[in-house]
Structure formats: C-alpha cells, structure tokens
N, C-alpha and C positions, 0 to 999 in steps of 0.2 A: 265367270263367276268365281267369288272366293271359293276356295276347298274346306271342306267341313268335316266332321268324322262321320264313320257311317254304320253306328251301331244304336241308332235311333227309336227302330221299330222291333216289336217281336211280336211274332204270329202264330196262333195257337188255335186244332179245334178240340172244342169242349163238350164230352155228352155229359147228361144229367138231369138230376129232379130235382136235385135245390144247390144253389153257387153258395159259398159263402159270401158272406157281406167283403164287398170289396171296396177298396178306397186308394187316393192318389192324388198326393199333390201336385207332381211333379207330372203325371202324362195322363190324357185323355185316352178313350177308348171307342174304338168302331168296332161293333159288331152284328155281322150279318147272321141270321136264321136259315140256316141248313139243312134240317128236318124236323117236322113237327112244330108245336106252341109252346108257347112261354110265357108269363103274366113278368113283367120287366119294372125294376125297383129302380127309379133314378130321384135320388132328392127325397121329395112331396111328391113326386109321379108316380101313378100307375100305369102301365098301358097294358095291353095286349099285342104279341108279335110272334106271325108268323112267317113258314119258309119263305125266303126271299125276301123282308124286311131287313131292314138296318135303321140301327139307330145309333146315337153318340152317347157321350160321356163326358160331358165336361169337369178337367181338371178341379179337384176339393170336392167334387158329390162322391156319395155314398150310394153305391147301389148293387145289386141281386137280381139271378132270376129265378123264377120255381115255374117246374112244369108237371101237370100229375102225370102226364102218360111218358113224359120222357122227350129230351131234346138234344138236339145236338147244332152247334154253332159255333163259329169262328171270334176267336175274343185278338182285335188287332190293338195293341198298344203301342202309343207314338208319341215319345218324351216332346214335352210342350220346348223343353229348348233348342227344338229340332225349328222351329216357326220363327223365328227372330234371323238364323242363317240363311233363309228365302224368303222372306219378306221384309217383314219393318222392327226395328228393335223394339222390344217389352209383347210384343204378339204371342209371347206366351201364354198371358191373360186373356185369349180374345174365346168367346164363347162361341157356340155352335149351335142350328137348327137340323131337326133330323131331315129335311128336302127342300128342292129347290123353291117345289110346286105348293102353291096357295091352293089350300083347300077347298078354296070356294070358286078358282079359277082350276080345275084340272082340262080343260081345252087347252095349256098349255103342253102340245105335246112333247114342243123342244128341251123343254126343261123338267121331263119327265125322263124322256131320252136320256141328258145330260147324268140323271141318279143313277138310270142303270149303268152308263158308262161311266163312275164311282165306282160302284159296287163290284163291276166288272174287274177294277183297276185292284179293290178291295183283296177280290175270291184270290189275283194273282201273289200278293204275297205271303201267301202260303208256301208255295214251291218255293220263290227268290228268299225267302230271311229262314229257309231249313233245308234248302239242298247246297252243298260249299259249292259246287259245281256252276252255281249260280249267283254267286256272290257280287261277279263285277256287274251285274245289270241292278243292286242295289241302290245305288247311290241315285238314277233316275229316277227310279221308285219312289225312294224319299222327298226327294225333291218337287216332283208331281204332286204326292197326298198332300206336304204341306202348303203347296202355292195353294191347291184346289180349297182345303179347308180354309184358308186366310181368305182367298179372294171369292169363293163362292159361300161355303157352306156358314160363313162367320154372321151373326144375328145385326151385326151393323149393317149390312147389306138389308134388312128389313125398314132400318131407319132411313136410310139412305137412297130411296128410288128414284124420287123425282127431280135429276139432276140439280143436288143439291150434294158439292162439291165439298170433301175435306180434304186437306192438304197432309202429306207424307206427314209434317209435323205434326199436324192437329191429331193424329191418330195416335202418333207417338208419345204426346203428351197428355191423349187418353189414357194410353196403356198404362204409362205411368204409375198416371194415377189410381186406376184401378189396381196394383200394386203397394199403391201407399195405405189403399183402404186395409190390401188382406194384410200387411203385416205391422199396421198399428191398431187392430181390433179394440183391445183394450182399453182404450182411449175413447175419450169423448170427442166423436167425430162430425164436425160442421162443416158446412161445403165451404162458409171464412177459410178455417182452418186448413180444407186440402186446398183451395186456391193458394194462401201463405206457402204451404209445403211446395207447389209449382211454381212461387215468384209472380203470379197472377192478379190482378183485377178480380174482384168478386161478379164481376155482371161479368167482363167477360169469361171466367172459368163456367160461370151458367150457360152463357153462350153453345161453348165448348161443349159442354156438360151435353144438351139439349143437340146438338148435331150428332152424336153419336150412340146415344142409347135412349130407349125409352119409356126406363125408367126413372124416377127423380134420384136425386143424390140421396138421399135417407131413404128412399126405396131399397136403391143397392143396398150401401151399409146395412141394413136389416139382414136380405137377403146372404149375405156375408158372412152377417154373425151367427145366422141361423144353420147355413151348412158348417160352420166350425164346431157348434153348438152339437148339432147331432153326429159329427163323426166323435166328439169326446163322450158323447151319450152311449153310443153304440162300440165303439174300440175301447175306453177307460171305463174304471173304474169310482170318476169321479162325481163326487156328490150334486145334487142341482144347482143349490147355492155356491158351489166352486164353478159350474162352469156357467153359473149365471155372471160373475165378476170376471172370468177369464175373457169369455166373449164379449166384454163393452156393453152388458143390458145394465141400466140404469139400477133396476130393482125385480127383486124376484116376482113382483106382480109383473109386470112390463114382460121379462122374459115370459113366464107363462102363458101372458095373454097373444105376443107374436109367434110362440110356436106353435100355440091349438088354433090361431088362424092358419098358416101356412099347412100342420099338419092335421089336423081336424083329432086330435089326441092331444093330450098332455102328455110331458115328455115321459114320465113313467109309462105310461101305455103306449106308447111308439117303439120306447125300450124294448117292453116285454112283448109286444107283434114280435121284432124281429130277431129278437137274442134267446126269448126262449124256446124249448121246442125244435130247433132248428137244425136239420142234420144233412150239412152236404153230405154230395157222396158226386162231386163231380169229378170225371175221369179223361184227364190228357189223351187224345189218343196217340196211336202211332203213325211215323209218319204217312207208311201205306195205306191206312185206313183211313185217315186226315184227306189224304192225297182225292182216295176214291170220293167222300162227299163232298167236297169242293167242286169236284170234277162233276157231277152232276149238277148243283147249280150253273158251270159255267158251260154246260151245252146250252140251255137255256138262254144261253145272252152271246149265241153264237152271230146273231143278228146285228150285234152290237160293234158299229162301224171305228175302230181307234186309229188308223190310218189315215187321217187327213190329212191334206194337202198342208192345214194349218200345222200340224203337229210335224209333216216334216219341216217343214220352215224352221220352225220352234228347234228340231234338233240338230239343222246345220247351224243356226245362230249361236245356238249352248256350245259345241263341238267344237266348232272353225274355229280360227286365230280373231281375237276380239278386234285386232288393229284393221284386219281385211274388213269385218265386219260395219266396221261405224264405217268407211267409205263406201257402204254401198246404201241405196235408196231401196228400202226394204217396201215392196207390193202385195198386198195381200188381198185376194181374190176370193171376196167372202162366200161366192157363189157358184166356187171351180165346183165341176162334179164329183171330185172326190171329198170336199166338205158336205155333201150333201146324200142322203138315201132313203130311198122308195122304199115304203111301208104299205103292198098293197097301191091305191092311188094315192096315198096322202106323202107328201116331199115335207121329212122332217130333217132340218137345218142341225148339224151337228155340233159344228165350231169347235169339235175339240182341239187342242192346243192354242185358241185364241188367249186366255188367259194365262199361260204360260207364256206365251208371245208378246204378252204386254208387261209382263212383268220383267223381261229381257228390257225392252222398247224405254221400261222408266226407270232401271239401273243405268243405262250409256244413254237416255236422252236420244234416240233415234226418232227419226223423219218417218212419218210410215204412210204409205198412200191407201186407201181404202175402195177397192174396187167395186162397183155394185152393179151388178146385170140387173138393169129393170124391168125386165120378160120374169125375172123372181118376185117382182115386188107389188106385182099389180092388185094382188087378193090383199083387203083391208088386215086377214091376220098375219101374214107374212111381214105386211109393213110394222103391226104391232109388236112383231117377234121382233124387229129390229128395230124400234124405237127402245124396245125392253132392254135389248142387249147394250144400245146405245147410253142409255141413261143409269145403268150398273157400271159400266166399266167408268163413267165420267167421274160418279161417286167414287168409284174407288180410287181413282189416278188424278184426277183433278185436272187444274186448267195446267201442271206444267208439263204432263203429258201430253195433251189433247191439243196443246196449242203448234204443235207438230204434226195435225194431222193434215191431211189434204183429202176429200173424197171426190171421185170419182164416179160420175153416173150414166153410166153405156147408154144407148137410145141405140133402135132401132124401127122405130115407128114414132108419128105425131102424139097416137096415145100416151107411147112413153115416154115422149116429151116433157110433153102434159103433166105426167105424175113427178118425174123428176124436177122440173123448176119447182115443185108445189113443197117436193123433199127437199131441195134447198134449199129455200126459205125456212124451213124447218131446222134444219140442220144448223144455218147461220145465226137463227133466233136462238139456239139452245147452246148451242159451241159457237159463240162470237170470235174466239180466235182462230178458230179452225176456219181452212178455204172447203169450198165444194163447187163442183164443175160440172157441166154435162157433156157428154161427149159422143155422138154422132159415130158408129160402127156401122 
C-alpha cells in the first residue's frame, strides 16, 4: 500500500458537566462513554449516552455534551483526509451511522459483536497516539479505523443492502459531488446544475444520485445549508439575514421556515439554548488517570476476540512483499476456528479483518477462494448472517471484485449436500460471475 503520514488521529479523555460547543470541518469524531451520562448535542439531535456507548460526529456538525452528575469519556479525532489514503478518493465526505445493528433487528448478534470489537479498537488508541513508546503500531491503527469507518460504519452501506452494486467510480463521483454541494452553498443549487458540474446526463446523475443516498438531491442541499447555517449561528457573530444569503436560502422566510423544521426553534432560540448560560469546565486529564478509565472499560471487552485467522491473513498481505503476494491464490476459511467464538452455546461469527482483507483483494485485483464449512451453515440464522455479509461486501466492491471470487462448499453429509447445492444456486443467482462448488471432505 502507498505510504501516508501518520499524524491523523488524536486521542483524548474528557471529564465534565458541560463541553463546549465544538465544531470541524476537516475531522470527525468517535467518542465512547467511560463513566456516567451525558445528554449528547449532534446537529438537530439529542440523545442520551451512557458508559459504554459510542457515537460519531460527522465532519461540519456542531455539537456538545452536558452531564448533571458529571462524565467522563474519550473524545477520538480523525482528520477526514486520513479516508481517501485507505480507501477511495473524495471519502472524506462519506457520513457515518452510530451501529452496525438495526434496531429493530437486534438478533443480530454478529454485528453487535463487530461494534464492540470498534469500540475495543476505539478504547486502544489511547495508549498508541500518547505513549512515544508506541508510536510505530500507529500507522495500523489508522489504517484499520478508516477502512472500518468507509466500509462498515459509512450510512451508504444502509442504502446499499440488497446486492445492489456501485462501482469504485460511481462512489467516487458521489463523493465528488457531495463536495461540489458543500463548497458552492451559495449558489442556486439544481441537480441540472451538479450533474453539469460532473459532465453527466441529468437522468443519469439521478440515477447516481438514488444508488447511493437516501436522501433526494435538494434534501441534502438543505441539510447542507442548514449545518453551515448554524455553525455561523453559534461561532459568529453574524446577523440572520447575513447568513441567510451566505448559506444559499432563497429568502429569509424559506431560511426560517427550514430551520424551525429541522430544529423545532427559530434560529434566535437555538442561539440562545446553546450560547447563553453555558459554562464549560471540561478537564483533559492526565495520562495516568486517562490511562486508569480506559482501562476499565477494556476489561470489560476482555471477551472480545481480534485475533483472527482473517486478520492474520490481512496482516501478512499488508506486511509481505506485494510482488510475492499477487502470485499467490489467497484461501480464506471463513469458518477456521479462530474466526469464530463461543458465547456461552451461542457461535458468534466474528470475521474480523474480513474487510480489511477485501480492501487489500480490490487494490491488486486478487483471486480469492472462499471457504464454507456447511456443519456452520445449517441453522437458517447462520445462513442469514452470511447472506448479510454477502450482499454488504457486493455493495461495496462490486462485480470487479466479486468476479474473482470462487466459493467453496465442504460437505460432509447428504444433508449437507442438500443445503449446499440449494447455496449455490443462490450464490450464482446473486454473483453471476463468481464460480461456487461443492466439495466432498
């Protein structure tokens, strides 16, 4: 992989009863809850969060937390231009959900798992970006948060489920575009006029448009004008009707009327919520104190398996000589026992470094075989966990990944036979250029 610098992140914990209003265009924010609650300001959101939550911060919001009794948590900062040298160019615009897990689906255990081993990865850069002593395991670090943010935690991965493929470009000239929105605000913005700005067809920029977010184009643009809108509400000094013209609203009725929908206030009373009255007093701590509450969250996620079989793969691929590399026929055995751990009876599927792994796989176009023990697949949610995983990674890499693949499906019995032809047919109907085999052990 290219070489990048690696002064990326910084990591900080924070006690406190009120943050100041923070703001950033240039980096998002992860921060986990380390002791106590916190009522959490992002945008137009309120929520509630406590020990052991995480939530983000996407790059241009404006947000706070206040706690009465007092909190303490880890604020991780990670310049968004850090996302474009591990993944795909302009991915410094790509937004964020705070979990894997559908709310309405939490039987997903796997992808419950998957947040703690996040957050896991989270608690550690504390020690690696404030002990010197630990500097050279930085550059992994980084590298990991941003593949994990781009390929998992990214809100196009909601659009994008049901093997309904975008191509490396098509993302690309997403991001683009959501770059042309944030810095021609100003302006009277038509989705005519950004398809012109990308040299596009207007059906197909909708197209586009509609594969990747979903929201409409003038949805966004709102939502746009509306965080510029209130970071100059809240940091400047300037009048409504100034930054009613600065943000691109038509007319100070129109501004009005989208931000007391969005914000349920007019902008003077959103102002004065959060500028008047307001008195941080939040306190950096040291690093041995830092060190200590960290350290308690991460006995807690002592359970939490990062050791996989996938992830060494992942790091002799990263490591070795690239040339050694592309000649080899890379196997990966989604169901070695070290990808996998017992919780009590329940076998939850970890896969960590799987997406790390594919993002190697669609930098050098590598062949990868896909191993499947069918004695794992027999229970209907097992098979779901792996159709799930199947049809996320399609979305994100597309057919010129995927048309490398080969799977592989162990048999041992007639039953699993059985279920295996039933998964190929599947497999073929969804990945038509990918091969799948059964194979008789």
């Amino acid at each position: 992989m290219k070489p990048f610098r690696h002064d990326y992140i910084t990591s900080q914990v924070l006690r406190f009863h009120q943050t100041a209003l923070r703001y950033s265009a240039s980096a998002l924010s992860v921060v986990a809850i380390l002791e106590g609650c916190a009522q959490v300001k992002r945008f137009s959101r309120l929520s509630e969060m406590s020990a052991g939550d995480v939530f983000f911060v996407n790059a241009g919001e404006v947000w706070a937390m206040t706690s009465r009794e007092g909190c303490t948590a880890l604020c991780v900062e990670i310049e968004t231009a850090l996302l474009p040298q591990v993944s795909y160019p302009y991915a410094d615009r790509v937004q964020l959900v705070d979990s894997l897990v559908d709310p309405d689906q939490t039987r997903e255990v796997s992808l419950v798992y998957r947040d703690c081993i996040f957050l896991k990865d989270i608690l550690e850069t504390y020690a690696l970006f404030n002990q010197k002593e630990k500097a050279s395991q930085r550059p992994l670090m980084e590298e990991k948060l941003g593949l994990t943010l781009v390929m998992e935690y990214n809100v196009q991965n909601e659009v994008n489920r049901q093997f309904r493929a975008v191509s490396e470009d098509k993302f690309v000239r997403y991001y683009r575009i959501l770059d042309y929105i944030v810095t021609h605000l100003e302006e009277k913005l038509s989705l005519q006029q950004a398809a012109d700005a990308e040299k596009m067809q207007k059906s197909y920029f909708a197209q586009l448009w509609k594969q990747n977010d979903n929201m409409t184009f003038l949805e966004c643009v709102s939502r746009c004008r509306l965080r510029e809108a209130e970071r100059r509400l809240l940091f400047t000094a300037e009048s409504n009707a100034g930054i009613c013209k600065a943000c691109g609203f038509s007319d100070s009725k129109y501004f009005y009327r989208n931000f007391q929908q969005e914000f349920q206030m007019t902008p003077s009373q959103w102002k004065s919520r959060w500028t008047q009255g307001r008195c941080p007093d939040e306190e950096r701590l040291p690093l041995t104190e830092g060190l200590r509450c960290v350290a308690v969250q991460q006995r807690q996620l002592d359970y939490v398996k990062t050791d996989t079989r996938l992830y060494q793969q992942y790091l002799w691929l990263r490591e070795g000589p690239e040339a050694k590399a592309a000649a080899l026929e890379l196997k990966l055995d989604l169901y070695h026992p070290d990808n996998v751990l017992m919780l009590g009876q329940q076998r939850v599927l970890t896969w960590y470094g799987f997406d790390l792994l594919m993002n190697i796989v669609r930098q050098r176009q590598l062949s990868v075989t896909l191993q499947l023990r069918m004695d794992c697949l027999l229970e209907s949610q097992d098979q779901q966990e792996f159709e799930e995983l199947i049809a996320q990674v399609y979305a994100r890499l597309g057919t010129r990944v995927t048309k490398n693949w080969k799977f592989e499906l162990a048999c041992r019995s007639e039953r699993e036979l059985d279920q295996a032809e039933k998964l190929c047919g599947w497999l073929q109907k969804k990945l038509p250029t990918c091969k799948a085999v059964c194979v008789l052990t």
